[in-house]
C-alpha positions in Angstrom: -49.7 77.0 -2.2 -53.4 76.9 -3.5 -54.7 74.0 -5.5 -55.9 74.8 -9.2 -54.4 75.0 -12.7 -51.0 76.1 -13.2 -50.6 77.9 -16.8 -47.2 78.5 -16.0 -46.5 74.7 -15.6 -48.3 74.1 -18.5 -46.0 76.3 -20.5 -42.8 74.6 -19.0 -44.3 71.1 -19.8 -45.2 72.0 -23.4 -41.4 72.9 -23.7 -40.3 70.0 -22.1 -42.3 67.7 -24.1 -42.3 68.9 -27.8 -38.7 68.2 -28.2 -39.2 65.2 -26.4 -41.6 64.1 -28.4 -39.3 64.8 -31.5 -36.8 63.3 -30.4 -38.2 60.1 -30.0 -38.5 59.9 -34.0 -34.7 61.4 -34.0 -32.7 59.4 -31.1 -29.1 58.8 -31.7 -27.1 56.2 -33.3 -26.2 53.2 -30.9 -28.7 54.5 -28.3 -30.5 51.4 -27.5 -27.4 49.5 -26.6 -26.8 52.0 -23.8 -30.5 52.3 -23.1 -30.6 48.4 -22.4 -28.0 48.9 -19.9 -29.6 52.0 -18.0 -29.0 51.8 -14.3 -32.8 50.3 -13.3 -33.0 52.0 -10.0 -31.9 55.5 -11.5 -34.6 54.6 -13.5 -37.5 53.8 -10.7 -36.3 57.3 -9.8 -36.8 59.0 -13.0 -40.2 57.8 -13.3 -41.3 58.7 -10.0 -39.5 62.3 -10.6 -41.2 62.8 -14.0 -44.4 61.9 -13.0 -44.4 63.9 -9.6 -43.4 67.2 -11.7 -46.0 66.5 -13.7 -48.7 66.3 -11.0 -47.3 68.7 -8.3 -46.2 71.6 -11.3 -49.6 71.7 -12.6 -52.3 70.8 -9.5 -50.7 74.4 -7.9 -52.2 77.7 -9.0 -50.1 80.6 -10.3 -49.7 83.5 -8.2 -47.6 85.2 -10.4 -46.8 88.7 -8.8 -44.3 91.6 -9.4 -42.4 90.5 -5.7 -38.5 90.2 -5.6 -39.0 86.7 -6.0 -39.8 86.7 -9.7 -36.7 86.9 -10.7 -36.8 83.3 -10.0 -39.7 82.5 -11.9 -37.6 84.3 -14.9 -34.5 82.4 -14.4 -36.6 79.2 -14.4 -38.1 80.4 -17.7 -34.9 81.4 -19.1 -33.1 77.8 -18.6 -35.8 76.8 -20.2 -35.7 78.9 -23.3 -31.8 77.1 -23.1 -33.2 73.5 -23.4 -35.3 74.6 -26.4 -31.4 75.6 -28.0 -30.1 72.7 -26.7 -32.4 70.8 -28.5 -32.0 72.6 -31.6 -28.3 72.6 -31.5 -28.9 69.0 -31.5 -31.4 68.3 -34.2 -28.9 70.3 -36.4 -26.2 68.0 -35.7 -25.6 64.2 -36.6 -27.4 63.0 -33.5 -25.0 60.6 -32.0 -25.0 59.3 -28.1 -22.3 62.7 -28.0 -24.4 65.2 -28.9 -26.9 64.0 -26.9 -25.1 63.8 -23.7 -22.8 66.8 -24.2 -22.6 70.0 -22.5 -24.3 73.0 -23.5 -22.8 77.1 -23.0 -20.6 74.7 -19.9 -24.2 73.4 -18.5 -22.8 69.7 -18.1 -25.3 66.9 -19.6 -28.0 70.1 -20.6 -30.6 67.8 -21.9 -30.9 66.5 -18.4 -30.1 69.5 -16.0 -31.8 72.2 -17.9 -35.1 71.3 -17.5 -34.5 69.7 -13.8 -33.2 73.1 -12.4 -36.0 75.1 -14.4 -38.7 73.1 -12.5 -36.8 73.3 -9.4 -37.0 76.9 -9.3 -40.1 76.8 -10.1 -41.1 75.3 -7.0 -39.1 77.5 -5.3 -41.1 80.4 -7.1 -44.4 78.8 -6.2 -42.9 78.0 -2.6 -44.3 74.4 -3.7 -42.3 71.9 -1.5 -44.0 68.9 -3.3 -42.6 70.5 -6.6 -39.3 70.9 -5.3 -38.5 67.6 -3.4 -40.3 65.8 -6.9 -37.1 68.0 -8.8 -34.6 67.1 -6.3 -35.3 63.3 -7.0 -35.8 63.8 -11.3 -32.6 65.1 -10.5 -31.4 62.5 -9.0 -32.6 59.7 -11.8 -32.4 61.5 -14.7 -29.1 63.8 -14.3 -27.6 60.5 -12.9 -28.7 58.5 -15.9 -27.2 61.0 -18.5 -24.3 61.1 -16.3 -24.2 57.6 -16.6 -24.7 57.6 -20.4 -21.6 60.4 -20.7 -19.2 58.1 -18.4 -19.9 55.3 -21.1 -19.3 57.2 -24.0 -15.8 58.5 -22.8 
């Protein structure tokens, strides 16, 4: 791990936010009234997941070199390229608190585990191990959260 700018994080943040940042203008029906019942500790974690990607995906250079490991770094990028038609299967629908917590191609609650694994293998990639424990606890609160979200719909 060498400190500097990580263009490759930058690239999986860009994807993680622009739909995000749609979304927010396109939530579903009904979603504050399960939003106002969120779990609050899942949600302590969250935050402290989101914002420890943040920092510990991007503060990392890239060292990206042809070694037997990149096919992780491709397999992150490619669950990523997933999340990007998870969220356009979902814009294209009616937007209700189903769609949103649905499965995607059998990835349970894809919105939520997507982008979670992608930056977990990314750390692995990067051999990060601020990265990956930050992932392993998104994971926790936000997986857990849309898990909690899908137990309330059904």
């Amino acid at each position: 791990m060498n400190f500097g700018f990580s263009f490759v994080a930058l690239i999986f943040l860009i994807m993680l936010f622009v739909p995000n940042i749609i979304w927010a203008k396109n939530k579903p029906m009904d979603y504050e009234k399960y939003s106002n019942n969120e779990n609050r500790t899942l949600s302590l974690i969250e935050k402290i997941g989101q914002v420890s990607v943040v920092l510990f995906s991007l503060i990392f250079a890239d060292n990206i070199k042809p070694t037997p490991w990149l096919f992780i770094l491709i397999l992150a990028f490619v669950l990523m390229i997933l999340y990007e038609l998870y969220w356009i299967k979902y814009f294209r629908g009616p937007k209700r608190m189903a769609d949103m917590y649905s499965s995607f191609l059998g990835i349970p609650v894809a919105g939520a585990t997507l982008p979670v694994l992608a930056f977990l293998l990314l750390g692995i990639y990067k051999m990060n191990l601020f990265l990956i424990i930050s992932a392993l606890i998104l994971a926790v609160g936000h997986i857990g959260i849309h898990l909690d979200y899908e137990r309330q719909l059904n």
